[in-house]
C-alpha positions as CSV (number, residue, x, y, z in Angstrom):
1,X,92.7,147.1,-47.5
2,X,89.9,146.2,-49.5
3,X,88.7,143.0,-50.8
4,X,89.5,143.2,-54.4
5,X,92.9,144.4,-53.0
6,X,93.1,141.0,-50.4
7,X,92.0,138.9,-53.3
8,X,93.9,139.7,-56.2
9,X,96.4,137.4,-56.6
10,X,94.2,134.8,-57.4
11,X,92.0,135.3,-61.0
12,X,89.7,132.7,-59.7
13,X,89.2,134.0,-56.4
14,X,88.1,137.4,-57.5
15,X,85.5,135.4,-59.7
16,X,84.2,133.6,-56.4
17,X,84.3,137.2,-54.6
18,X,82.1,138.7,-57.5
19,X,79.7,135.9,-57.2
20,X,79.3,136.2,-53.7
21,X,78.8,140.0,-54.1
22,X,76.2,139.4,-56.3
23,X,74.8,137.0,-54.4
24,X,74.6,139.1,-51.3
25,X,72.9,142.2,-53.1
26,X,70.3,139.8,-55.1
27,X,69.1,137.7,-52.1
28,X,67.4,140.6,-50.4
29,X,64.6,140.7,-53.5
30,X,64.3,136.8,-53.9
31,X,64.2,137.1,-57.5
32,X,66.1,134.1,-58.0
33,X,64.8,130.4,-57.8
34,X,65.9,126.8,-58.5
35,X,64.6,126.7,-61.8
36,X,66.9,129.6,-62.8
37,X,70.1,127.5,-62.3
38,X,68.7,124.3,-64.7
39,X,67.3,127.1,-67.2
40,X,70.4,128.8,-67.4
41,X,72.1,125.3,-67.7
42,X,70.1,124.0,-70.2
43,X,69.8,126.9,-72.5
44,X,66.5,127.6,-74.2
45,X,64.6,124.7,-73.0
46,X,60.9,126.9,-73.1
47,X,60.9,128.6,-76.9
48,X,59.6,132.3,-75.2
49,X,56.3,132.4,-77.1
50,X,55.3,129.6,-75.0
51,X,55.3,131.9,-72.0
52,X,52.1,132.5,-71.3
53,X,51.7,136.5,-69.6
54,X,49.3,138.9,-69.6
55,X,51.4,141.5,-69.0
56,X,52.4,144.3,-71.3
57,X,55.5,143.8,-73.5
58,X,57.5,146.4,-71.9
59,X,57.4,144.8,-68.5
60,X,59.2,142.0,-69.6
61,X,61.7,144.4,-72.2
62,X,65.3,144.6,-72.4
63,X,65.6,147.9,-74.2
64,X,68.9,149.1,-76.1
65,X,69.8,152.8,-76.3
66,X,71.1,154.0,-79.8
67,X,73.0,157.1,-80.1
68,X,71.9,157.8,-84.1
69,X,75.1,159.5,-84.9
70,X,77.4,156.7,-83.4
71,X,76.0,153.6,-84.2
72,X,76.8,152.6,-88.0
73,X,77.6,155.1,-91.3
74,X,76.0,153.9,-94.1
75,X,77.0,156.6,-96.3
76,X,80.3,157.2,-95.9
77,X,80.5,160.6,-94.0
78,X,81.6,159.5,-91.0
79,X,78.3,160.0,-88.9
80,X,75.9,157.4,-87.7
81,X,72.4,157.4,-89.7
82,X,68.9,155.2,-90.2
83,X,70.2,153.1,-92.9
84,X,73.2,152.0,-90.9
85,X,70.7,151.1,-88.0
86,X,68.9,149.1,-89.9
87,X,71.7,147.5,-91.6
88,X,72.5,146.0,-87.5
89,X,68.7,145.2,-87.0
90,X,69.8,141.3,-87.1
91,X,72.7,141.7,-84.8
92,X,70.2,143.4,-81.7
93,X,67.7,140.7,-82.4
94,X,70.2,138.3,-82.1
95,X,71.4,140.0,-78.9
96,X,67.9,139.5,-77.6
97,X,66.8,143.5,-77.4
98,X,63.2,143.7,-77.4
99,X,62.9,147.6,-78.2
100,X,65.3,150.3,-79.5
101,X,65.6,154.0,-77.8
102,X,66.6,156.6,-80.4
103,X,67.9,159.0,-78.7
104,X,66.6,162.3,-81.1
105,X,66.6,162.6,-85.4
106,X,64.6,165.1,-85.8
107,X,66.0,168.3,-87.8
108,X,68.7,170.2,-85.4
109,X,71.0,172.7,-85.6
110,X,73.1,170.1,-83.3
111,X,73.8,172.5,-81.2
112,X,73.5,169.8,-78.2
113,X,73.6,167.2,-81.0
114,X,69.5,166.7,-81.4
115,X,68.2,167.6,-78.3
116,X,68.2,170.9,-79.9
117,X,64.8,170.6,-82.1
118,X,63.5,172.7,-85.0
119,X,61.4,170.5,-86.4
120,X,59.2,168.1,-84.1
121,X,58.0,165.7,-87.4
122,X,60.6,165.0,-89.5
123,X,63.9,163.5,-89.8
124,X,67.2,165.5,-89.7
125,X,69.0,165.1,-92.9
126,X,72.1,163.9,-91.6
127,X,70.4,160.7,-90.5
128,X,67.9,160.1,-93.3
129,X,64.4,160.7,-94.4
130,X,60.9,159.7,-93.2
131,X,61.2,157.0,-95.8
132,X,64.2,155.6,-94.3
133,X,62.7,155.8,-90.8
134,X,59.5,153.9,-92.3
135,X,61.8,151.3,-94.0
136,X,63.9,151.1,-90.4
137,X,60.4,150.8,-88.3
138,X,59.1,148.1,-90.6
139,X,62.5,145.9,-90.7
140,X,62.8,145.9,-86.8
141,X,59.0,145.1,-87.0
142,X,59.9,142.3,-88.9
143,X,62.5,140.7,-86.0
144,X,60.3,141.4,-83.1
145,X,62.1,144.9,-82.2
146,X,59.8,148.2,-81.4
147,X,61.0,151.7,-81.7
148,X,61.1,154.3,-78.8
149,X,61.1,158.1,-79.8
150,X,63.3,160.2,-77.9
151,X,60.5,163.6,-76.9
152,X,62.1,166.5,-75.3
153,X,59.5,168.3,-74.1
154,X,60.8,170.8,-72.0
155,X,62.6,173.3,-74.6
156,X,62.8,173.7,-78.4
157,X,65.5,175.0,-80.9
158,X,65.9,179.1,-80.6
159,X,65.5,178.3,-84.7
160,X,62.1,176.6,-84.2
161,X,59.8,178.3,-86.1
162,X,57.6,178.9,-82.7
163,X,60.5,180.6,-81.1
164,X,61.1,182.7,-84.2
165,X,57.6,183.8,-84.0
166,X,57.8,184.7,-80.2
167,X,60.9,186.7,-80.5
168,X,60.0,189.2,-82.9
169,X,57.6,191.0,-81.0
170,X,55.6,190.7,-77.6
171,X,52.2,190.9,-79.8
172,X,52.9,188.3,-81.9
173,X,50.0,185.1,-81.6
174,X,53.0,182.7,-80.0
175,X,54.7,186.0,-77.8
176,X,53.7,184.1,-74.3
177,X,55.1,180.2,-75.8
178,X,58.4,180.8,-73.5
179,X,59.2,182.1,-70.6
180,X,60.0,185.9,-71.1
181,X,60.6,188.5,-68.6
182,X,62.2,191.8,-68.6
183,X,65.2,192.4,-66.2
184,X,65.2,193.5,-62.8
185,X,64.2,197.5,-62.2
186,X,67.1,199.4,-60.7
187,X,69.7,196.9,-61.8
188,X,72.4,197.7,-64.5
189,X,71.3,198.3,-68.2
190,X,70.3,194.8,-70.3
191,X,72.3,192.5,-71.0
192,X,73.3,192.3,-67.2
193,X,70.4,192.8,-65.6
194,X,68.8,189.4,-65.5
195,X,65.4,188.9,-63.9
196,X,66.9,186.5,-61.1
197,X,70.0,184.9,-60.0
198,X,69.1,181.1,-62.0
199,X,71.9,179.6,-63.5
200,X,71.8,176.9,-66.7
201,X,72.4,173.1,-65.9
202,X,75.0,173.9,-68.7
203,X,76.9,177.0,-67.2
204,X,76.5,180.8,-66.1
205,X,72.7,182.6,-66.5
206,X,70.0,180.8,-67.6
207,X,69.0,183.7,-68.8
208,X,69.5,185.4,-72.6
209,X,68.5,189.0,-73.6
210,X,66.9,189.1,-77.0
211,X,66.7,192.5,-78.2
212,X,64.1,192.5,-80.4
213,X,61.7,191.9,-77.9
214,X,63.9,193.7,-74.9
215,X,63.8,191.1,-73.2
216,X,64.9,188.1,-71.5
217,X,64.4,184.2,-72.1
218,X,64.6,181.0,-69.9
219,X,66.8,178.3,-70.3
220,X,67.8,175.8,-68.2
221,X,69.9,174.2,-70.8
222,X,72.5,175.7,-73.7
223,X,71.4,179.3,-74.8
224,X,70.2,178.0,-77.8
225,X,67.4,175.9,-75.9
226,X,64.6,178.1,-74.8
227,X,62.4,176.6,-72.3
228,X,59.0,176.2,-73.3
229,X,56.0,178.2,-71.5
230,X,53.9,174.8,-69.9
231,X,51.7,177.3,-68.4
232,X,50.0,178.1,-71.9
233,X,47.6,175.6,-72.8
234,X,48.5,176.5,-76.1
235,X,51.8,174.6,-75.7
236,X,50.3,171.6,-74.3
237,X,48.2,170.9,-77.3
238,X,51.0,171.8,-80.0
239,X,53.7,169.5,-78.5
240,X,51.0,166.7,-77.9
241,X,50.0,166.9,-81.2
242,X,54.0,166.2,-81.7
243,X,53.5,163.1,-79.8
244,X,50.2,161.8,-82.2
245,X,52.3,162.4,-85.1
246,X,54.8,159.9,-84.3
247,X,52.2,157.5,-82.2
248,X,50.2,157.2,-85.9
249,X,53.6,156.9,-87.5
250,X,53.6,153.2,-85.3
251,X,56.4,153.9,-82.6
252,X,56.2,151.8,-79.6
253,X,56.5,154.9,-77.2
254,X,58.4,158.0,-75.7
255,X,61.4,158.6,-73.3
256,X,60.7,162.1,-71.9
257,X,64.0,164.3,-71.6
258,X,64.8,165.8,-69.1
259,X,60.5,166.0,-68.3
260,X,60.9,167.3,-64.5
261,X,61.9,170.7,-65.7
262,X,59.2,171.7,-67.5
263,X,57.7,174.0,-65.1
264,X,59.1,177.1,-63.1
265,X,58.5,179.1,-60.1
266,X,56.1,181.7,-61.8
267,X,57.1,184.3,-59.4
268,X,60.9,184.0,-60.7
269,X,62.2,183.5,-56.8
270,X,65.7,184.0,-56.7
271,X,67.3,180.2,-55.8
272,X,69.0,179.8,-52.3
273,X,72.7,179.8,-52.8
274,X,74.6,176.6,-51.7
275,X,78.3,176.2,-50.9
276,X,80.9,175.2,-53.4
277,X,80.7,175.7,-57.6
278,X,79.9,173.9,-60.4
279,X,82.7,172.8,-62.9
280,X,81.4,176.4,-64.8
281,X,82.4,178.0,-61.7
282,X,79.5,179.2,-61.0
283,X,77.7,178.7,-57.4
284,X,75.8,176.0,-56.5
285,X,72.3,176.4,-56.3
286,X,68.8,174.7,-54.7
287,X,67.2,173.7,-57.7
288,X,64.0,173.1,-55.8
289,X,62.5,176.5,-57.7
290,X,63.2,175.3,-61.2
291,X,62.9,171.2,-61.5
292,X,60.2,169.4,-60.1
293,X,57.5,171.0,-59.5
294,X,54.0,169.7,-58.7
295,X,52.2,171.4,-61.8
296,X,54.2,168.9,-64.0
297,X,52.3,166.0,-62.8
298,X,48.8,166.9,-64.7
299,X,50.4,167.6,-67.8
300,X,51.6,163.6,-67.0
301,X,48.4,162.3,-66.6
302,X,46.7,164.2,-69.6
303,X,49.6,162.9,-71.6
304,X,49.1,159.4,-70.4
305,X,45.3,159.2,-71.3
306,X,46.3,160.2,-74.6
307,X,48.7,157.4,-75.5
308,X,46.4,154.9,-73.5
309,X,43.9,155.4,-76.5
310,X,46.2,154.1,-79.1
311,X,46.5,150.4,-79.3
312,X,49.6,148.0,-79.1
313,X,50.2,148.8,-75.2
314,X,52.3,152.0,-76.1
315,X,54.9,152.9,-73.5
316,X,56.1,156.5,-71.6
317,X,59.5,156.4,-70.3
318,X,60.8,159.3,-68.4
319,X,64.3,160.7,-67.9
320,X,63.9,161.3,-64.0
321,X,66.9,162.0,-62.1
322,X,65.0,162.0,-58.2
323,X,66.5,162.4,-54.9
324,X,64.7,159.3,-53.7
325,X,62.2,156.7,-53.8
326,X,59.1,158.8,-52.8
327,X,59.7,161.5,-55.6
328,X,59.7,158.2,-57.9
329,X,56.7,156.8,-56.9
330,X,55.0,160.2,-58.2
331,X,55.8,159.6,-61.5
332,X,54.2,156.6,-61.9
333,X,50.7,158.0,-60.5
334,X,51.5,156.3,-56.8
335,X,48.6,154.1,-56.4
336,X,46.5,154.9,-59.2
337,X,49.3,154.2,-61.8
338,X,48.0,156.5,-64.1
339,X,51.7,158.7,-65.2
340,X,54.4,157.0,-66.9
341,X,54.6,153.9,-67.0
342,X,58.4,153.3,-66.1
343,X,60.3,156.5,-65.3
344,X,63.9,155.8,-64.8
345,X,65.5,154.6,-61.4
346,X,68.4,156.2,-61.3
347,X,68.9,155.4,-57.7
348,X,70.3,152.1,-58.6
349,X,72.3,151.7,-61.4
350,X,74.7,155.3,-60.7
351,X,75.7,154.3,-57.1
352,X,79.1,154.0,-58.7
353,X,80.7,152.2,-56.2
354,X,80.3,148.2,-55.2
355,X,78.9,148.7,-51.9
356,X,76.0,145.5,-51.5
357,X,74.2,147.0,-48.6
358,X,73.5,150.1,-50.9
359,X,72.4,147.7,-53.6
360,X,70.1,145.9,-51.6
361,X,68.5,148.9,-50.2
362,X,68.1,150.3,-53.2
363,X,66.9,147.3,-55.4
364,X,64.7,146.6,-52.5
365,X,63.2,150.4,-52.1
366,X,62.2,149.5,-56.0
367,X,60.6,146.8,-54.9
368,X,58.4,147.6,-52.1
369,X,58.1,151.4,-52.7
370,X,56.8,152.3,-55.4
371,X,52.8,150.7,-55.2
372,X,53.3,147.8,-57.1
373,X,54.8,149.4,-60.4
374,X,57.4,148.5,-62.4
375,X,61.2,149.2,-62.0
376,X,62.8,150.2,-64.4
377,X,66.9,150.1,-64.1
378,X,69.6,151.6,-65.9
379,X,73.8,151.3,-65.7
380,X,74.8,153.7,-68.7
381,X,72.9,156.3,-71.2
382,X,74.8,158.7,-73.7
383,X,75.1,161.6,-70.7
384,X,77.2,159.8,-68.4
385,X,81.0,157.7,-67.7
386,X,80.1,154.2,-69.0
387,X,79.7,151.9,-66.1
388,X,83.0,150.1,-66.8
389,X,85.2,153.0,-66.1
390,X,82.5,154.3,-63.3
391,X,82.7,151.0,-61.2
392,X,85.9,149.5,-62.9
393,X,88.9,149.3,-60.1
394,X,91.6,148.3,-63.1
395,X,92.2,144.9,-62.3
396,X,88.4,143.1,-62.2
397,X,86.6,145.8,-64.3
398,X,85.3,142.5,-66.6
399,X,84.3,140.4,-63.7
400,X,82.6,144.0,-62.5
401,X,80.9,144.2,-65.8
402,X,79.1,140.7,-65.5
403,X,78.2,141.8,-61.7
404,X,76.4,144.5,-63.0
405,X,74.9,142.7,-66.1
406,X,73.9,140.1,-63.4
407,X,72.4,142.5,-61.0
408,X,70.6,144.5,-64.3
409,X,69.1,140.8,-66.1
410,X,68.0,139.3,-62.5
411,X,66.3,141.7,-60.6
412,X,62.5,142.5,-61.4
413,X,63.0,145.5,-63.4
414,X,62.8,146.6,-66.8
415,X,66.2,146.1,-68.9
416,X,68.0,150.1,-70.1
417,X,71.2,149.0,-71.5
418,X,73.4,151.4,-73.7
419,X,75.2,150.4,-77.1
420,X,78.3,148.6,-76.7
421,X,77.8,148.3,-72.9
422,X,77.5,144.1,-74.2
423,X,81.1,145.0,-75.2
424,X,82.8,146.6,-72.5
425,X,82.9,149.8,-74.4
426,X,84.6,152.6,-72.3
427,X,84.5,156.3,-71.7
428,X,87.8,157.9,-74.1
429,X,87.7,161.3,-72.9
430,X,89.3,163.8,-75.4
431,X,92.9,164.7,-74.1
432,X,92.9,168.5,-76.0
433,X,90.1,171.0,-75.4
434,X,90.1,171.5,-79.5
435,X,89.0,167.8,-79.7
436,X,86.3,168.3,-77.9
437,X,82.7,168.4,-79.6
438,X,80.3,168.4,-76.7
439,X,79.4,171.9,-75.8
440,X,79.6,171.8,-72.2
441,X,83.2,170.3,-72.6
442,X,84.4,173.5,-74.5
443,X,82.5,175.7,-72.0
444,X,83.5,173.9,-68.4
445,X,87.2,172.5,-70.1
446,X,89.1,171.2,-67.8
447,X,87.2,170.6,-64.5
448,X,84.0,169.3,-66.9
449,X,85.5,167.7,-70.6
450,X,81.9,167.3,-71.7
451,X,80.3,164.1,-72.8
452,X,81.8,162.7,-76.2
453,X,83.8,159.9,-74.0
454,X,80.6,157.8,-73.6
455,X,79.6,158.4,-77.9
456,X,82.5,157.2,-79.4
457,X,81.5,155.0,-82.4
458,X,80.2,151.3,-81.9
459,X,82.5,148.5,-82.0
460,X,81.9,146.5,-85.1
461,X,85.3,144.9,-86.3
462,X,89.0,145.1,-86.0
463,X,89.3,147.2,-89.6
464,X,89.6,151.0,-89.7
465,X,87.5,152.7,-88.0
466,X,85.9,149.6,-86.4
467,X,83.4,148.9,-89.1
468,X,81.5,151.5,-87.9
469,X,82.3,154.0,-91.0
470,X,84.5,153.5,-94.4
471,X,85.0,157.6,-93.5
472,X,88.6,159.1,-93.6
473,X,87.3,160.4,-90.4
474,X,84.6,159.9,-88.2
475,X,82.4,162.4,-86.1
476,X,84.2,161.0,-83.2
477,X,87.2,158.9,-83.1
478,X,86.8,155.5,-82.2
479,X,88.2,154.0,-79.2
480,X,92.0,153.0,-79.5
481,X,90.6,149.3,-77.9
482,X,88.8,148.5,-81.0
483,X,91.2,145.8,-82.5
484,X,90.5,143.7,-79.6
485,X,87.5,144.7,-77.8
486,X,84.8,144.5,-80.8
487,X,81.7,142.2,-81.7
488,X,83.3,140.5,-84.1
489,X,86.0,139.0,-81.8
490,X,83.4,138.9,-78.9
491,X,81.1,136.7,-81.0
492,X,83.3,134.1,-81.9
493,X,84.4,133.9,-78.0
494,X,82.0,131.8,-76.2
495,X,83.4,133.1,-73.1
496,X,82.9,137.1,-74.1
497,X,81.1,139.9,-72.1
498,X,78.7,139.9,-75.1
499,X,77.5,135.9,-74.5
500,X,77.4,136.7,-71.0
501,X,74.4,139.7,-72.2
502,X,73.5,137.0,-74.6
503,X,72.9,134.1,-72.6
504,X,71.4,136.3,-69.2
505,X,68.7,138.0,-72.1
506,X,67.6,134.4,-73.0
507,X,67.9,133.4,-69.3
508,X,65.2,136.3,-68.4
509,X,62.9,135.1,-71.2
510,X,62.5,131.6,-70.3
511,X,62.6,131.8,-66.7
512,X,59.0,133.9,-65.2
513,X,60.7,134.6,-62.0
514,X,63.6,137.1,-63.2
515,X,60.1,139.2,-64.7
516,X,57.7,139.4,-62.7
517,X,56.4,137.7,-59.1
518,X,55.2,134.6,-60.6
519,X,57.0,131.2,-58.8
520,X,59.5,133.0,-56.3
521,X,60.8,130.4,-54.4
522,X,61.0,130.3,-51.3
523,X,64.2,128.9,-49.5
524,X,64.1,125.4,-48.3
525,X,65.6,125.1,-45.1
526,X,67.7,121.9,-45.9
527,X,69.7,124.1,-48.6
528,X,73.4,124.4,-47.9
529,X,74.3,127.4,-46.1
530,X,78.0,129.1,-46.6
531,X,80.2,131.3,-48.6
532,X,81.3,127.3,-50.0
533,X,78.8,126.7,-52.1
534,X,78.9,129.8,-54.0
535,X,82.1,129.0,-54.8
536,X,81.7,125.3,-55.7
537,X,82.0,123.5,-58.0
538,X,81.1,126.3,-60.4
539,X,83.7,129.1,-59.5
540,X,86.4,126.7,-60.2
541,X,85.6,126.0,-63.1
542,X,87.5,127.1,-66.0
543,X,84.5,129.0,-68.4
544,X,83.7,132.1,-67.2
545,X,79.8,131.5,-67.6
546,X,80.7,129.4,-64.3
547,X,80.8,132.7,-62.6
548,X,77.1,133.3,-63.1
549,X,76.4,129.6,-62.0
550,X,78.0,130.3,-59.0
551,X,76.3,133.6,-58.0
552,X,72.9,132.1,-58.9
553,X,73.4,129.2,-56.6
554,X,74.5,131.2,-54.1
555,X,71.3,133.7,-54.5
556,X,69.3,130.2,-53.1
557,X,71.2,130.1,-49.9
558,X,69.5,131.1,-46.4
559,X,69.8,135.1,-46.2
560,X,70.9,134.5,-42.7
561,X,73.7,132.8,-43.5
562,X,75.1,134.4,-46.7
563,X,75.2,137.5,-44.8
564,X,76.9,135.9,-42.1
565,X,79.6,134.2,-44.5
566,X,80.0,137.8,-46.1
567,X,80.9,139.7,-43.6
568,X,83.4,136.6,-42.1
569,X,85.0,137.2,-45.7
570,X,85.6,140.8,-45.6
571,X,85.3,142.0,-42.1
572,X,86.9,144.9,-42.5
573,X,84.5,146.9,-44.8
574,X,81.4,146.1,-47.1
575,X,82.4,148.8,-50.2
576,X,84.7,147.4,-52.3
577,X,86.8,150.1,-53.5
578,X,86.9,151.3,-56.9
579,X,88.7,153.1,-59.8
580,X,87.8,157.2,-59.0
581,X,85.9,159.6,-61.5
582,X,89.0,161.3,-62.7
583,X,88.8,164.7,-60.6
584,X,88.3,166.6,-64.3
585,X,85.1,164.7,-65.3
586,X,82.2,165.4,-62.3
587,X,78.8,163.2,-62.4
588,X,77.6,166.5,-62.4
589,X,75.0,165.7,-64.5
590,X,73.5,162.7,-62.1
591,X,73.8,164.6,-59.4
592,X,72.4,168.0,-60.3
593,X,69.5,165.4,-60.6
594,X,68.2,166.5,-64.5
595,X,69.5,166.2,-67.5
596,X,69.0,166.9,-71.5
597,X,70.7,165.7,-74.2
């Protein structure tokens, strides 16, 4: 039996557990000292522009993922746009978000919804103009809030102008800007005869005869999504010169999709077969030949260079799904720090169970591993089962959610956080295959339902459609929790999931220690020791901002001892069970270690 199980009888009990947990998994970093507890009880004592740093903005950054198209309608159509965002630019800044990640606008077919481009400077229709975006950069300007572009570099639109070019014949100027082979001699006639045995991250060949040129196309992604040839130099300058657009245009920065696949084993080596099938039932494969490979490295630096020559300390985040913490370090240069500046840890935030030892490993691995760099840590993104349901267990899944909040705010990382997260927003996985929008649903229905679960509309208000739209319909339907679980009715609660975000946010600004190394505190020895004190007075209390006190106090114990206390409390097991991915919806998408869109 687990703890949660042994514990929940009591409401405040499980509130003592969670502290504890947290506790146990912060303690190994140290990133907690005295002066945390009195800040966080005393609000805003230090106004944050009195915090001296030196260091660049996004070190300190809690940054808020925006999915465009689910955010707010200002229209009327039912789909999520500029206007709408900037209509909620006083809500983030009063949430305490520091930049905003769009994930893509450019023009799309929306084939995968924008990570499908056709146009690498401008804006898609359905989401505005470049006037819009300009009037949306300058109001977030205005409230302290930078914007981060969403780049995928790795593949275009198939109605790109570029690709149109290099289809229609293999003389054409732009014929060698993808990957094109012709199919294996010997084999059966085209279409079935592709060059080698790859298969898409999205199901069945990743390749696609094209018979105009009689031949085939890579792509690791949707058919639609050719994969660009990073091999001609040619490339290199006509997607960085996408990137210069954009950096003139003011944004704060880039997050790199899906950036390890860009290059490919040029001698098309068929992949080692592994056991088992993906939810397309196809069989598994080594990616090893097809995502991360060494070559991508110097188009990281080169990259680098280039936005170090623009002013304002502008920032490259990377979508990197790694198998550990040595493949990390690579991205950031290693020693010489000279890559991105914060590619994603995945390793931390998608353990997706409540096991502290892992937690502390990991945190600690981010710590110590990568050369003095900066973590950065994420829970929930627009590709994945919102954290809630991932680590929820049905009965604590709150208590769960300020865990994580805790362990996301207090550790010296970075801040990813996805809309509604602040809320408790969950994943609403379409019940009917015709429901389903997301591609990859309609391909691998039922073992794989696709993605829309995690992009339902934002929150807003009890009315219909939660605020979000005034829309008959919307583009997706919004959650059937919305009457109760929305920022309106988590704003006037003092006791809400969104003040907990609210008040850890402030907490991180005026307290150096949750940011960087400055004034760890070391544990004095005549500190109480015991699982006791992280449960009094605070976890008795009746606000549930008591529950953060108590963790926090309970971070300043002896490690000795905490660990001692811990594992008197549950001696049976350290992993704290949890509610199970339903068996339909894989983490396929974390685990195949890349992902677009």
């Amino acid at each position: 039996m687990g703890m949660f199980e042994r514990t929940s009888g009591a409401v405040h009990r499980g509130r003592s557990v969670i502290a504890t947990f947290a506790a146990f998994v912060l303690i190994e970093s140290s990133v907690l000292s005295a002066q945390t507890i009195q800040t966080f009880r005393g609000a805003q004592k230090t106004p944050h522009s009195a915090i001296a740093t030196k260091a660049p903005w996004w070190k300190h950054a809690v940054i808020y993922e925006i999915y465009p198209r689910s955010f707010q309608d200002s229209n009327g159509d039912g789909i999520g746009d500029l206007n709408g965002i900037t209509e909620r630019l006083d809500y983030l800044q009063a949430l305490g978000v520091d930049a905003i990640w769009l994930s893509p606008i450019y023009p799309s077919p929306q084939i995968d919804f924008g990570y499908d481009i056709s146009d690498y400077e401008n804006i898609d229709p359905q989401y505005g103009t470049l006037a819009d975006f300009d009037r949306f950069a300058s109001e977030a300007n205005k409230r302290g809030i930078r914007i981060i572009m969403d780049m995928v570099m790795n593949h275009t639109s198939d109605r790109h102008p570029w690709f149109l070019e290099s289809k229609s014949s293999r003389t054409n100027p732009k014929h060698d800007w993808y990957i094109w082979r012709d199919g294996r001699s010997g084999g059966a006639p085209p279409p079935d005869n592709p060059p080698n045995n790859w298969t898409s991250i999205f199901g069945h060949s990743a390749w696609q005869y094209e018979a105009s040129r009689g031949q085939y196309y890579y792509h690791r992604f949707y058919i639609q999504q050719p994969d660009l040839n990073w091999r001609n130099p040619a490339v290199e300058k006509a997607m960085f010169g996408a990137v210069r657009f954009w950096l003139d245009r003011g944004v704060a920065g880039f997050r790199l999709d899906a950036i390890p696949t860009l290059f490919e084993d040029p001698k098309l080596t068929d992949a080692k077969q592994l056991p088992g099938t993906n939810a397309y039932g196809d069989a598994n494969q080594d990616t090893s030949l097809y995502e991360n490979l060494p070559e991508v490295h110097g188009v990281m630096r080169r990259l680098r260079t280039m936005v170090d020559k623009y002013s304002g300390q502008r920032v490259v985040i990377g979508e990197t799904y790694l198998p550990n913490i040595a493949e990390l370090d690579k991205w950031y240069g290693g020693a010489k720090h000279n890559e991105l500046q914060l590619p994603m840890d995945m390793q931390v935030g998608f353990i997706n169970k409540l096991d502290a030892t892992v937690f502390r490993e990991r945190i600690s691995d981010a710590e110590t591993k990568i050369n003095g760099n900066q973590p950065l840590f994420v829970f929930d993104n627009h590709d994945n089962i919102r954290s809630w349901n991932r680590y929820g267990e049905g009965t604590h899944d709150e208590l769960i959610a300020r865990l994580l909040a805790a362990i996301l705010f207090t550790t010296r990382c970075t801040a990813l956080m996805y809309y509604g997260q602040e809320l408790g927003m969950t994943t609403t996985t379409p019940e009917r295959k015709e429901d389903v929008k997301d591609p990859i649903g309609i391909t691998g229905w039922p073992r794989e339902k696709g993605r829309d679960g995690e992009r339902t509309p934002m929150q807003w208000d009890p009315s219909q459609n939660s605020g979000f739209s005034t829309a008959t319909s919307t583009w997706l339907p919004v959650a059937p929790d919305y009457t109760t679980k929305n920022v309106k009715a988590e704003q006037d609660d003092p006791n809400s999931l969104f003040n907990w975000y609210k008040q850890l946010i402030a907490m991180r600004r005026t307290d150096p220690t949750l940011r960087d190394d400055r004034g760890r505190a070391q544990v004095p020895a005549r500190e109480p020791v015991g699982l006791r004190s992280a449960r009094l007075p605070e976890a008795r209390a009746r606000g549930r901002e008591a529950d953060l006190q108590a963790a926090l106090r309970a971070v300043r114990l002896r490690r000795h001892g905490l660990e001692d206390q811990a594992r008197a409390a549950r001696p049976d097991r350290r992993e704290v069970p949890v509610r199970r991915t339903p068996p339909d919806r894989e983490l396929t998408r974390v685990q195949q270690a890349s992902v677009s869109g």
